[in-house]
Each structure stands twice: as structure tokens, then as C-alpha cells.
PyMOL commands that place a pseudoatom at each C-alpha (Angstrom):
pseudoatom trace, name=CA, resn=UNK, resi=1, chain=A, elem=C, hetatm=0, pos=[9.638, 23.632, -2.242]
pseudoatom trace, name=CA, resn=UNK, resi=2, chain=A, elem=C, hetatm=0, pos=[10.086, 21.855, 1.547]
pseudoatom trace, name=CA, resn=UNK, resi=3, chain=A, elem=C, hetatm=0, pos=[6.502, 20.971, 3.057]
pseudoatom trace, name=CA, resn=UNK, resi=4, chain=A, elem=C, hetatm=0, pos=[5.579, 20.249, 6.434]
pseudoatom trace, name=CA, resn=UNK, resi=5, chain=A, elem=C, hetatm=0, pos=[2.743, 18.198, 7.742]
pseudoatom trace, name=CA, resn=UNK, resi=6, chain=A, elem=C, hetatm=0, pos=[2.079, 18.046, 11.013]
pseudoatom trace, name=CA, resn=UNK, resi=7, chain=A, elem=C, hetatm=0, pos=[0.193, 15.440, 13.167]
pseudoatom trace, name=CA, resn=UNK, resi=8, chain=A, elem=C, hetatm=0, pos=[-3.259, 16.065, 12.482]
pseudoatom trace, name=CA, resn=UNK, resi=9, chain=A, elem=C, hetatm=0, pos=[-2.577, 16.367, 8.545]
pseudoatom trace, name=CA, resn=UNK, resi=10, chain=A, elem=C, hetatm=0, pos=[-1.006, 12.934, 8.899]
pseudoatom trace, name=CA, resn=UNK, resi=11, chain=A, elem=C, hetatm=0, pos=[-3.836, 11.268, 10.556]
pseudoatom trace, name=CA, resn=UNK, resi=12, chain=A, elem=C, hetatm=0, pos=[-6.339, 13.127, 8.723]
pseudoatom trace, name=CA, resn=UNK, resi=13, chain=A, elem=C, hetatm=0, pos=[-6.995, 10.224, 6.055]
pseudoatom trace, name=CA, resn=UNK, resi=14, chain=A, elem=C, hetatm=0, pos=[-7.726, 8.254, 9.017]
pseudoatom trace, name=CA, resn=UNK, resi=15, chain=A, elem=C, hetatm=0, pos=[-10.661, 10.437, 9.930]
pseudoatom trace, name=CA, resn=UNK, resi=16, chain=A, elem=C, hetatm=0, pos=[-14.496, 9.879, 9.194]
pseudoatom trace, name=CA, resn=UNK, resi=17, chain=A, elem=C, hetatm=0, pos=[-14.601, 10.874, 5.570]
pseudoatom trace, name=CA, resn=UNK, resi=18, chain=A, elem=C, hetatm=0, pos=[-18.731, 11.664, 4.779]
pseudoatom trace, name=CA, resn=UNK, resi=19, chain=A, elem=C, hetatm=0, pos=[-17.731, 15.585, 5.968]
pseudoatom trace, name=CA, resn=UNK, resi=20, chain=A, elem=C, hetatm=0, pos=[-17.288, 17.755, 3.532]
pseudoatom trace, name=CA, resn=UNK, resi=21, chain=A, elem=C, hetatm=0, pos=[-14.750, 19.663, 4.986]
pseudoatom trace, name=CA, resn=UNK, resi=22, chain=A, elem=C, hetatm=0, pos=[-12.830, 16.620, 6.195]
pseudoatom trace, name=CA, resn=UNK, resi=23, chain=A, elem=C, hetatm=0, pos=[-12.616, 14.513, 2.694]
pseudoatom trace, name=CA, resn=UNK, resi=24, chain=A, elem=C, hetatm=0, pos=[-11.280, 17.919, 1.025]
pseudoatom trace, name=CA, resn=UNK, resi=25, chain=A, elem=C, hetatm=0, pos=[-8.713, 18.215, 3.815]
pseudoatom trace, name=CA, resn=UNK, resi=26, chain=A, elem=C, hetatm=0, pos=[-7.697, 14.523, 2.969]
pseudoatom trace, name=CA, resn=UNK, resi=27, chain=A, elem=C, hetatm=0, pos=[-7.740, 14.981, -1.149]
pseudoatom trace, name=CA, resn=UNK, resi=28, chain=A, elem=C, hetatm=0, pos=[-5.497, 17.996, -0.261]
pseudoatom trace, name=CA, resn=UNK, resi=29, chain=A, elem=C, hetatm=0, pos=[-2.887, 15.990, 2.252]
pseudoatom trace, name=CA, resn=UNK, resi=30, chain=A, elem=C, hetatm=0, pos=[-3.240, 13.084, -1.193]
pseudoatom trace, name=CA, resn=UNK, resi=31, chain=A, elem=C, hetatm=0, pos=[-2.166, 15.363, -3.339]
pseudoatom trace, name=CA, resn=UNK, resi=32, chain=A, elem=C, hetatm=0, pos=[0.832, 16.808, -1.578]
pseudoatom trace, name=CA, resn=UNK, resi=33, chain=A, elem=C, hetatm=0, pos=[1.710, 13.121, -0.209]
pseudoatom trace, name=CA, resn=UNK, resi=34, chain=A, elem=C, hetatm=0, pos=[1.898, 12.480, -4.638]
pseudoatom trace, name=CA, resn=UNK, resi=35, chain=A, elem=C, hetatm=0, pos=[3.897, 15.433, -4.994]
pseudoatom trace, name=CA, resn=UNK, resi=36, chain=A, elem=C, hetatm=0, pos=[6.043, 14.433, -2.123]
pseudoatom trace, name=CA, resn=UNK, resi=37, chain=A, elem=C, hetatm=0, pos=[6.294, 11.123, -4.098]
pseudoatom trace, name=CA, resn=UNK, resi=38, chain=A, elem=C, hetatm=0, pos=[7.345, 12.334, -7.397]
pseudoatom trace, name=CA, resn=UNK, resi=39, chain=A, elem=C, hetatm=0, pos=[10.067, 14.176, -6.033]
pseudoatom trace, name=CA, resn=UNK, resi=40, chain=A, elem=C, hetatm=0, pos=[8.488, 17.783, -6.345]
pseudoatom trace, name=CA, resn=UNK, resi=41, chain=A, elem=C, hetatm=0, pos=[7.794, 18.522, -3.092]
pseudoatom trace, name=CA, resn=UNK, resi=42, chain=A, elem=C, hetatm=0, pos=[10.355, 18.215, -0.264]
pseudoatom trace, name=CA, resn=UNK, resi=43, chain=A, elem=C, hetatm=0, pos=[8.802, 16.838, 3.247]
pseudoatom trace, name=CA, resn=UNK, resi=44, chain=A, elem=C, hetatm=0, pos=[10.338, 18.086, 6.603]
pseudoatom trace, name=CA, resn=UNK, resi=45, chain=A, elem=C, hetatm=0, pos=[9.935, 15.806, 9.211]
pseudoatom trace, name=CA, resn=UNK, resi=46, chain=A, elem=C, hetatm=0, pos=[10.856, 16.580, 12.817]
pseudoatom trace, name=CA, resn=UNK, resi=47, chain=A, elem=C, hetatm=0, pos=[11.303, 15.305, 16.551]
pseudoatom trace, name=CA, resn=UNK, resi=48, chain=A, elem=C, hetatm=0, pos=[7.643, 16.121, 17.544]
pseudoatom trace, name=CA, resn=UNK, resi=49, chain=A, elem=C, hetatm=0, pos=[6.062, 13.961, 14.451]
pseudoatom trace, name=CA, resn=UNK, resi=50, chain=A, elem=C, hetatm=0, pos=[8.396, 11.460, 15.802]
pseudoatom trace, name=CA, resn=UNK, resi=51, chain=A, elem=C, hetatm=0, pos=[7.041, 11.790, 19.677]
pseudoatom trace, name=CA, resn=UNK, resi=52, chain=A, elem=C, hetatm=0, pos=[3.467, 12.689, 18.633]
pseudoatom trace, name=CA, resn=UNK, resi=53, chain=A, elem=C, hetatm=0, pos=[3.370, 9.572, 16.257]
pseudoatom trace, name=CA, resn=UNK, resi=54, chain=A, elem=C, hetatm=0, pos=[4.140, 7.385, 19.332]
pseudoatom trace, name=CA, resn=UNK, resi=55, chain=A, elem=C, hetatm=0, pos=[1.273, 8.357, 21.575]
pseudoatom trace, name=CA, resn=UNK, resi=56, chain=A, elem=C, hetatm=0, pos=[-0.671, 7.833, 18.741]
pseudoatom trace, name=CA, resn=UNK, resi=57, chain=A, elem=C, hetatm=0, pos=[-3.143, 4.314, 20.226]
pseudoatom trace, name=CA, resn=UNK, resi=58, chain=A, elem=C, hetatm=0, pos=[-3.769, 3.052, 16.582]
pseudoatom trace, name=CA, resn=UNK, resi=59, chain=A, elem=C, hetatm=0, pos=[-0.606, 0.933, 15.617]
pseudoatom trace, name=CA, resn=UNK, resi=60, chain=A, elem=C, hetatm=0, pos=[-1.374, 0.596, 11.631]
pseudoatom trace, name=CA, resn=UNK, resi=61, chain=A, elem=C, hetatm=0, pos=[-1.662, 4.596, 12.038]
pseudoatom trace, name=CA, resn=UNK, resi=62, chain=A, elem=C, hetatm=0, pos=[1.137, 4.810, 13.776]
pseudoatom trace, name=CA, resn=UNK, resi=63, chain=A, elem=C, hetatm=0, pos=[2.836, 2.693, 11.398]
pseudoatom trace, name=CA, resn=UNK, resi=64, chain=A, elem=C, hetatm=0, pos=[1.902, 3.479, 7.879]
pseudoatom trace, name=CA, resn=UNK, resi=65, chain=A, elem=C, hetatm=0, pos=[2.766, 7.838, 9.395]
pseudoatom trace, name=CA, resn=UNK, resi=66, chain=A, elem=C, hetatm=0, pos=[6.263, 6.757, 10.758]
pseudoatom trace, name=CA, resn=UNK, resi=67, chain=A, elem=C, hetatm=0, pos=[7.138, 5.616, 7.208]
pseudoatom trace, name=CA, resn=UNK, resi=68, chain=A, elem=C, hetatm=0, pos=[6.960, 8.752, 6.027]
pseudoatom trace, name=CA, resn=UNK, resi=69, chain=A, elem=C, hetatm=0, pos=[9.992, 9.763, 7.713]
pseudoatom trace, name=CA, resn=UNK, resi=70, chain=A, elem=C, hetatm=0, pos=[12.198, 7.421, 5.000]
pseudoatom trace, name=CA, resn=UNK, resi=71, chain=A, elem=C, hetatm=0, pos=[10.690, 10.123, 2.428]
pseudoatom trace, name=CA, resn=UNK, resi=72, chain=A, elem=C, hetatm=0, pos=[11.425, 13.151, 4.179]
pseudoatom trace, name=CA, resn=UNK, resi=73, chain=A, elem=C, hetatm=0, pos=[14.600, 14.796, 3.077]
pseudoatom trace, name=CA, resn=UNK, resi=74, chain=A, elem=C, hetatm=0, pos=[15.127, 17.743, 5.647]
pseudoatom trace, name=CA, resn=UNK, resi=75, chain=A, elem=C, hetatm=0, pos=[15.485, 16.329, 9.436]
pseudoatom trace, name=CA, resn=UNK, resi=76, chain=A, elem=C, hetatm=0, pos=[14.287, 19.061, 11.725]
pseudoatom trace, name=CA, resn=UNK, resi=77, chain=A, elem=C, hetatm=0, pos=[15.847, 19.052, 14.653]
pseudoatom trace, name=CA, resn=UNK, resi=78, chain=A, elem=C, hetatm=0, pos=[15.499, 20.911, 18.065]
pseudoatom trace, name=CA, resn=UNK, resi=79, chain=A, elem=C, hetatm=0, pos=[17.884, 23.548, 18.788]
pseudoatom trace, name=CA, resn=UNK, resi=80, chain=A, elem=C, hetatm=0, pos=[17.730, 25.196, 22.446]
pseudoatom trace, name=CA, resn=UNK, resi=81, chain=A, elem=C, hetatm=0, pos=[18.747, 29.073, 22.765]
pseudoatom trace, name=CA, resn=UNK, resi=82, chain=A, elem=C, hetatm=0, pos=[21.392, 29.611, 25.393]
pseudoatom trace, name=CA, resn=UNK, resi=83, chain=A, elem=C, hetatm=0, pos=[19.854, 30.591, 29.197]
pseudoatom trace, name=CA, resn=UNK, resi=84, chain=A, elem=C, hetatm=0, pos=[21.986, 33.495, 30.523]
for i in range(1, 84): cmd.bond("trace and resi %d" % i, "trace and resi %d" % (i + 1))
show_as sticks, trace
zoom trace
């Protein structure tokens, strides 16, 4: 099965963890980053992780999310429909 995680899920670790809501969000994005891992899960990665990764202001963020594309085996990529 191909995933995709956008932005926020990536960065979501990163986030104050004594919510509820936000440490289940982040045992949920663990779980599917093992999966990814192990080989049964398939991560997309695309052009806008790429450019919102950059404006991200927290290089070991920044970082540590940008490795993720060496995992991802399905490279979105942006395809324009024709103006007539």
C-alpha cells in the first residue's frame, strides 16, 4: 500500500506531546514511519514536502524530515494540464 504524509504529519513528533490528541497523532505517524521501515508500507514523497521542508526555521527538523525522501519509493511529481 503507497502512503503519504504530508508536512504537518512530518513535523508532528516535533510538537508539544502532554495533549492527548497530539501524542496519539504522533504514535500513529510512529507506527506508519515502522511500517514504512519494514518495507510494508510504500511512502510517496513529492515536490511540495520538498519546498515546504525548506521554509521549515528548525534545521534538525528540517533535516531528520528531508531524509525521509531516501525511503520513499514513488517520486510525485507535478504535472501541469495544457491552457487552451
Amino acid at each position: 500500500m503507497k502512503v503519504y504524509l504530508d508536512n504537518c504529519v512530518f513535523n508532528r513528533p516535533f510538537d508539544d506531546q502532554s495533549h492527548l490528541r497530539v501524542r496519539l497523532e504522533t504514535e500513529a505517524k510512529l507506527y506508519i514511519q515502522a511500517k514504512i521501515k519494514q518495507g510494508e508500507l510504500q511512502l510517496i514523497w513529492s515536490y511540495i514536502l520538498e519546498f515546504e521542508n525548506m521554509q521549515n526555521p528548525f534545521h534538525a527538523r528540517k533535516l531528520a524530515i528531508s531524509q525521509w525522501k531516501n525511503l520513499a519509493s514513488v517520486l510525485a511529481r507535478m504535472f501541469h494540464k495544457p491552457v487552451c
